[in-house]
KOLFI-194036 format. One line per field, with one value per residue: z negated, y, x negated of N, C-alpha, C in turn; residue number from 1. Coordinates in Angstrom, 1 decimal, padded with zeros to 4 digits, m for minus. Atoms other than C-alpha are relative to their C-alpha. Layout:
N
n.pz	Z,...
n.py	Y,...
n.px	X,...
ca.pz	Z,...
ca.py	Y,...
ca.px	X,...
c.pz	Z,...
c.py	Y,...
c.px	X,...
seq	NUM,...
***
This chain:
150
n.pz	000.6,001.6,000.5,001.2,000.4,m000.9,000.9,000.5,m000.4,000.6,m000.6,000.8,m000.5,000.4,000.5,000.9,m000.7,000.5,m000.7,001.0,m000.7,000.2,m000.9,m000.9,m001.2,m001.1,m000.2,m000.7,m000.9,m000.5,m001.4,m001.4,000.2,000.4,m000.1,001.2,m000.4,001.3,m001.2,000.2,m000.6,m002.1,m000.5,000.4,001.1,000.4,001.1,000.7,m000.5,000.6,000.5,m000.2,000.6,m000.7,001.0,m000.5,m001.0,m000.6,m001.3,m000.9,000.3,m000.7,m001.7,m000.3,000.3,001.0,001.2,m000.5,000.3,000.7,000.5,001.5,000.1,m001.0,m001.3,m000.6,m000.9,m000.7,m001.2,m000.2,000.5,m001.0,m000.9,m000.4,m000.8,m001.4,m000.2,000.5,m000.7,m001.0,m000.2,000.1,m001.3,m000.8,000.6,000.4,001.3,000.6,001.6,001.0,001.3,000.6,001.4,000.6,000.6,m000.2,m000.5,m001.5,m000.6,000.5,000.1,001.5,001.0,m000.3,001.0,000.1,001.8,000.6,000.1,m001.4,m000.2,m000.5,m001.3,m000.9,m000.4,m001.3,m000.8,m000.1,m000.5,m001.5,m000.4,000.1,m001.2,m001.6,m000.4,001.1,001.3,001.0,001.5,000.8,000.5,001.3,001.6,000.6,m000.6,000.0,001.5,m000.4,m000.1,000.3
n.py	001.2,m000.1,000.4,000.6,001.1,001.8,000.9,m000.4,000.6,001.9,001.2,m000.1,m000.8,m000.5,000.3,001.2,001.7,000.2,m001.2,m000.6,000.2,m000.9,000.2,m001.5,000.1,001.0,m000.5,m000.9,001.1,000.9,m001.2,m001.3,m001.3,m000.2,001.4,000.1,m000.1,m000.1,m000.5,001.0,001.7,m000.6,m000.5,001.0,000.3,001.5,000.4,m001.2,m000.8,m000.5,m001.5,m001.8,m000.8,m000.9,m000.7,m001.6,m000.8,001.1,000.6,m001.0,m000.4,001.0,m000.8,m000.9,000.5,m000.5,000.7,001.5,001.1,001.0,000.5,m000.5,000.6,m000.5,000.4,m001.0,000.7,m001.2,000.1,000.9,m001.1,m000.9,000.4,000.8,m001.8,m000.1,000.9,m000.1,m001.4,000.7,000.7,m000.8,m001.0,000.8,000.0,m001.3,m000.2,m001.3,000.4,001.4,000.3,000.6,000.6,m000.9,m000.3,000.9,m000.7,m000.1,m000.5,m000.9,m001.4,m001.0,000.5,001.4,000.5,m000.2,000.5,000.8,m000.7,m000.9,m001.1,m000.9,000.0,000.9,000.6,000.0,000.1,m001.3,m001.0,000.1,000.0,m001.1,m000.7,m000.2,m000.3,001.0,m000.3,001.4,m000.3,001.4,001.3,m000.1,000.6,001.4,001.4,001.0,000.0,001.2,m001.0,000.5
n.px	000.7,000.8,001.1,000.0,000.3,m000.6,m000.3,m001.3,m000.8,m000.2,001.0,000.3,000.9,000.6,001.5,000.5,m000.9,m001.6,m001.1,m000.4,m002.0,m001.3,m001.6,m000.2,000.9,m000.4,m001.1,m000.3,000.5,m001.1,m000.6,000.4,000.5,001.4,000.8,000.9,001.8,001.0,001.4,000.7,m000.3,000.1,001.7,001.0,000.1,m000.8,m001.0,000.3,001.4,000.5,m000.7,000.8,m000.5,001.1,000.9,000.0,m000.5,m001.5,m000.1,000.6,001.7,000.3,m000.5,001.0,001.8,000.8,000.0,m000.1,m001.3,001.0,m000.4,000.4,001.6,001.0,m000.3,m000.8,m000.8,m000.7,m000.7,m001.4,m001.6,m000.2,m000.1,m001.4,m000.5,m000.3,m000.9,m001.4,000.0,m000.5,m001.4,m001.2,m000.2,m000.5,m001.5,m000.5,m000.4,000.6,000.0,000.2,m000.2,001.5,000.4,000.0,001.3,000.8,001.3,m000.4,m001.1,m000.3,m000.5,m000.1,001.4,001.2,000.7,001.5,001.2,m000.9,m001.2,m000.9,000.1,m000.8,000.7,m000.9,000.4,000.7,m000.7,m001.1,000.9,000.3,m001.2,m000.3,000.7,m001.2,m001.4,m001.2,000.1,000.8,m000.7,000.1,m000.5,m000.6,000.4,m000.9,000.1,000.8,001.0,001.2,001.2,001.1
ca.pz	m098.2,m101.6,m102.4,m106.0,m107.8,m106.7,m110.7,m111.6,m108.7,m110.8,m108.9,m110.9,m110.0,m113.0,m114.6,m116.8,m114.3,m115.6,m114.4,m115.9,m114.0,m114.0,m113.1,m111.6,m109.4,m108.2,m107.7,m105.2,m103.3,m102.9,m101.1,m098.9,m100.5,m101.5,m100.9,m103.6,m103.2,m105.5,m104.2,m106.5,m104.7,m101.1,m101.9,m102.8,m106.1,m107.9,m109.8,m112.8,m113.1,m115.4,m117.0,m115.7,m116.5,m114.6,m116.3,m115.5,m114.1,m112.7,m109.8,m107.6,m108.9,m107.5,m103.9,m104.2,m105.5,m108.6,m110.8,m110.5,m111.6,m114.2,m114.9,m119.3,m118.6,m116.3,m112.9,m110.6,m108.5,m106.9,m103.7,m103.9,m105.7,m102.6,m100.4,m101.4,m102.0,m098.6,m098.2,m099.7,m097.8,m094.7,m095.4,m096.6,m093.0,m091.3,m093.7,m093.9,m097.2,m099.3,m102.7,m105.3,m108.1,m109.8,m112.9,m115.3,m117.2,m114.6,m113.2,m109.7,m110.0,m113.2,m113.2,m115.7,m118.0,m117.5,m119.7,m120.8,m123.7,m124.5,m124.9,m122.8,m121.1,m119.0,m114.7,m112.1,m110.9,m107.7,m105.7,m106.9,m106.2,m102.4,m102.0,m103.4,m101.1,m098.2,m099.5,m101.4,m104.3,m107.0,m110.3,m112.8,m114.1,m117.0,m120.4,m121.0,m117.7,m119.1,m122.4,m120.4,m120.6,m120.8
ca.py	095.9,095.9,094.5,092.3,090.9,087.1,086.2,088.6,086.3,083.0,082.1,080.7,083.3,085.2,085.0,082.2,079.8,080.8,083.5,085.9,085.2,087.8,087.1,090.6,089.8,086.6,087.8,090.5,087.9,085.8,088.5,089.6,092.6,091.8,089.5,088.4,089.9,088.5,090.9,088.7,085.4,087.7,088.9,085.9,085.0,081.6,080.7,080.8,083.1,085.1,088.0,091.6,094.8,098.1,099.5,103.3,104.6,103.5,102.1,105.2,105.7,102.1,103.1,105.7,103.7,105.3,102.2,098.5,095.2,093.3,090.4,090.0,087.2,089.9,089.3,091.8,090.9,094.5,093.4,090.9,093.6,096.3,093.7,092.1,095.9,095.9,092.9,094.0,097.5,095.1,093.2,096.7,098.3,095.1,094.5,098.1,098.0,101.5,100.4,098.0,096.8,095.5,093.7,096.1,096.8,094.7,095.9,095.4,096.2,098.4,101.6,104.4,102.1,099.7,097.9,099.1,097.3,095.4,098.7,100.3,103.3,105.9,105.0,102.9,099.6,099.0,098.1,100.4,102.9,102.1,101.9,105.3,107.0,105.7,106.9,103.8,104.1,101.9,101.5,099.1,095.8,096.8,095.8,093.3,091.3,089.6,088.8,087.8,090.3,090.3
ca.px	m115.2,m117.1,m119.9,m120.4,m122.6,m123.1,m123.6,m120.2,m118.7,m119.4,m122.6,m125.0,m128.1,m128.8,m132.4,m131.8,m129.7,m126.0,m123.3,m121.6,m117.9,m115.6,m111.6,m111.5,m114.2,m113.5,m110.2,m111.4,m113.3,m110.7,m108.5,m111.0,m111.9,m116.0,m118.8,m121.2,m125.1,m128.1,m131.0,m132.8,m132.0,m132.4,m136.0,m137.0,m137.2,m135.9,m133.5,m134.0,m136.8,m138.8,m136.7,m138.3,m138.2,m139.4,m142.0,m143.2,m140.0,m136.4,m135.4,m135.7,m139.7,m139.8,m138.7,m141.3,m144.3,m144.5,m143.4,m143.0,m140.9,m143.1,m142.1,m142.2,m145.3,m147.0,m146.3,m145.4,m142.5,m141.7,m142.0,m139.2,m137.0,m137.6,m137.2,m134.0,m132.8,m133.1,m131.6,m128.3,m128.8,m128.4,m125.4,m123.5,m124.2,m123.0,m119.9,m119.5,m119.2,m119.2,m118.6,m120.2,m120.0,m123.1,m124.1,m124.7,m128.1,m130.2,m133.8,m131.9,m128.1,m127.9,m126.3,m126.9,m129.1,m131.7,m133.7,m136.9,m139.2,m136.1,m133.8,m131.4,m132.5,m131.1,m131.9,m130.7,m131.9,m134.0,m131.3,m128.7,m131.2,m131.7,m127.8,m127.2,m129.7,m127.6,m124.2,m122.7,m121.1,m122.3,m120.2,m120.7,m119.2,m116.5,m117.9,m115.3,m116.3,m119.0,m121.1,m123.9,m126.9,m130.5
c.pz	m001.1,m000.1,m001.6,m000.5,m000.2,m001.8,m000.7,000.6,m000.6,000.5,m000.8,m000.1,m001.1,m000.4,m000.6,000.9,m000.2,001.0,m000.9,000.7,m000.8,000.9,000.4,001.5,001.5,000.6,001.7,001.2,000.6,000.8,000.7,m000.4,m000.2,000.4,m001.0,000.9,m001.2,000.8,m000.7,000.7,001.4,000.0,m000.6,m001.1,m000.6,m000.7,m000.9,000.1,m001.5,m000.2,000.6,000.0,001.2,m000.8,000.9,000.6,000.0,001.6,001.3,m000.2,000.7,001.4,000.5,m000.2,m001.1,m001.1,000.4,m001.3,m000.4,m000.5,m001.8,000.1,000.6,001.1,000.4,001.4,000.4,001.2,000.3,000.0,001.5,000.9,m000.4,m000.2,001.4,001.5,000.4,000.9,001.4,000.2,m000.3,001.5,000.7,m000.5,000.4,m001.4,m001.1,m001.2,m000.4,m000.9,m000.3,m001.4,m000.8,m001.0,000.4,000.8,001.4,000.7,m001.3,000.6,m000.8,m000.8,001.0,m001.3,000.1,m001.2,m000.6,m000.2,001.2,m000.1,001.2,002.0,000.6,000.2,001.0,001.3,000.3,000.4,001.4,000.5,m000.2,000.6,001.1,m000.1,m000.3,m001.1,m001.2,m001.4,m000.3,m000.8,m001.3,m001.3,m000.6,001.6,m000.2,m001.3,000.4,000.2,m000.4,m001.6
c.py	000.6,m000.8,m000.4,m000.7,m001.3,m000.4,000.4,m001.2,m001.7,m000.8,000.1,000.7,000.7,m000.5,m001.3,m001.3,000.1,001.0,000.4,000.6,001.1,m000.4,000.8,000.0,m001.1,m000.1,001.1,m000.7,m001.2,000.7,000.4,000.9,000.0,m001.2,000.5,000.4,m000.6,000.5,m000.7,m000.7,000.8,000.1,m000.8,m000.7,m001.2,000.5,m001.3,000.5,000.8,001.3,001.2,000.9,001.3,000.6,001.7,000.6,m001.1,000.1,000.9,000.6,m001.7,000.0,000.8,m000.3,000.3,m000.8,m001.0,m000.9,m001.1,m001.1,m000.3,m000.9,001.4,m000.1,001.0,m000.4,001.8,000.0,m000.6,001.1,000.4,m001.3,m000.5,000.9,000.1,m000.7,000.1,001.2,m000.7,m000.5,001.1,000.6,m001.3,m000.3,001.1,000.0,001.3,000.3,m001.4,m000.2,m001.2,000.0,001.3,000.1,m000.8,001.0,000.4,000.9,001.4,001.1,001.1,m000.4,m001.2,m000.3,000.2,m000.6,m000.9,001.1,000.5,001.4,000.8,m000.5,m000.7,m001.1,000.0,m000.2,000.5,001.4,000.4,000.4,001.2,000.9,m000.4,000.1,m001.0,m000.2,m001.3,m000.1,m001.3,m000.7,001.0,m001.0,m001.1,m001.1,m001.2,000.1,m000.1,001.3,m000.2,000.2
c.px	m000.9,m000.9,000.1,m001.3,m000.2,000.4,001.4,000.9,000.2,m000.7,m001.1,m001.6,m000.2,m001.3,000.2,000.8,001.6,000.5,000.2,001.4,000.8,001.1,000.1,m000.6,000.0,001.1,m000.4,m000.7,001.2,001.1,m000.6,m000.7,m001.5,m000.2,m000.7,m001.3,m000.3,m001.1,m000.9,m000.8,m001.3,m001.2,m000.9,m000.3,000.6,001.2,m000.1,m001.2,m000.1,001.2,m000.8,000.9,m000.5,m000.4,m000.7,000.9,001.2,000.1,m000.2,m001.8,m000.1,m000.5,m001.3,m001.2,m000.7,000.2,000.2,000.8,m000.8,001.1,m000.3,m001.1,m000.5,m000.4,000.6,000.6,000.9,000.1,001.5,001.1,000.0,000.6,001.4,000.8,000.4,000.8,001.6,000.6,001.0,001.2,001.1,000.2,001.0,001.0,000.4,000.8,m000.1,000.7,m001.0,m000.1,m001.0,000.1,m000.4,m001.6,m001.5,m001.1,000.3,001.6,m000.1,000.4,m000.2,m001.0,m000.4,m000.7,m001.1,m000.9,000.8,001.1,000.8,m000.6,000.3,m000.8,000.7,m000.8,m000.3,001.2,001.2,m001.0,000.1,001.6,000.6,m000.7,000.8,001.3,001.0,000.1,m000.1,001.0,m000.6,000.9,001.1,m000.9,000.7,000.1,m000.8,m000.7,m001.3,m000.5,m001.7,m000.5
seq	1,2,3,4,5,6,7,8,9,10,11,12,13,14,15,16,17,18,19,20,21,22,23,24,25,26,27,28,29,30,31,32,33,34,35,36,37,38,39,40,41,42,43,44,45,46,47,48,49,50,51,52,53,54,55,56,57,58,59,60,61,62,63,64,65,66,67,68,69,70,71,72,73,74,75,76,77,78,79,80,81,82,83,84,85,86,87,88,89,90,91,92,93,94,95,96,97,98,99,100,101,102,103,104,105,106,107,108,109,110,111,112,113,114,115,116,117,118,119,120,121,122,123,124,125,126,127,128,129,130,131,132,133,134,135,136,137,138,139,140,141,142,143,144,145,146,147,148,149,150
***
């Protein structure tokens, strides 16, 4: 089982209210192979919602306390993240899922980059973070599944 991104799968859960549908994805859902997460959605947060960013640190300084998940008014929505992190943690143990495939430069799923100040910078997201401490592997979205970025 795989794990996805709910907004990859075509649900409409990113920040601003849209998706960002991939045929690959909905494709691997439709056979079986993944379910959609939004740790977003899971830890609570609306839809749509305030864009954020992590400020001091990437998603593993999160985990640890040494940075948090401002939203760009100034709102700190770090609990939600950890928590719907933990969320997604949940439904991989009970799928048994030990892959996923996550959105790609988000404060939650990124991989590699995240967005800091408005640029891309080198880290993981809060919830790719937590999922790579227990041993699943995280890749991100191909570049040609989606235009949709923050």
């Amino acid at each position: 089982m795989i794990m996805v991104s709910a907004c990859l799968a075509g649900l409409n859960c990113c920040y601003d209210g849209k998706n960002a549908a991939s045929e690959e994805i909905q494709s691997l859902i439709k056979n079986g192979s993944a379910i959609p997460v939004c740790p977003e959605q899971l830890g609570g947060l609306s839809t749509p919602r305030t864009p954020s960013e992590i400020t001091g640190g990437n998603g593993e300084d999160v985990l640890k306390g040494k940075a948090a998940v401002i939203t760009c008014d100034g709102k700190d929505v770090t609990r939600q993240y950890i928590r719907g992190a933990q969320e997604v943690l949940k439904i991989a143990k009970i799928s048994g899922a030990r892959k996923a495939i996550l959105k790609r430069n988000s404060p939650a799923c990124g991989f590699g980059e995240i967005y800091h100040k408005g640029k891309l910078v080198k880290g993981n997201g809060v919830c790719t973070a937590l999922l790579i401490r227990h041993g699943i592997e995280v890749v991100k979205e191909k570049p040609d599944c989606s235009g949709h970025n923050l």
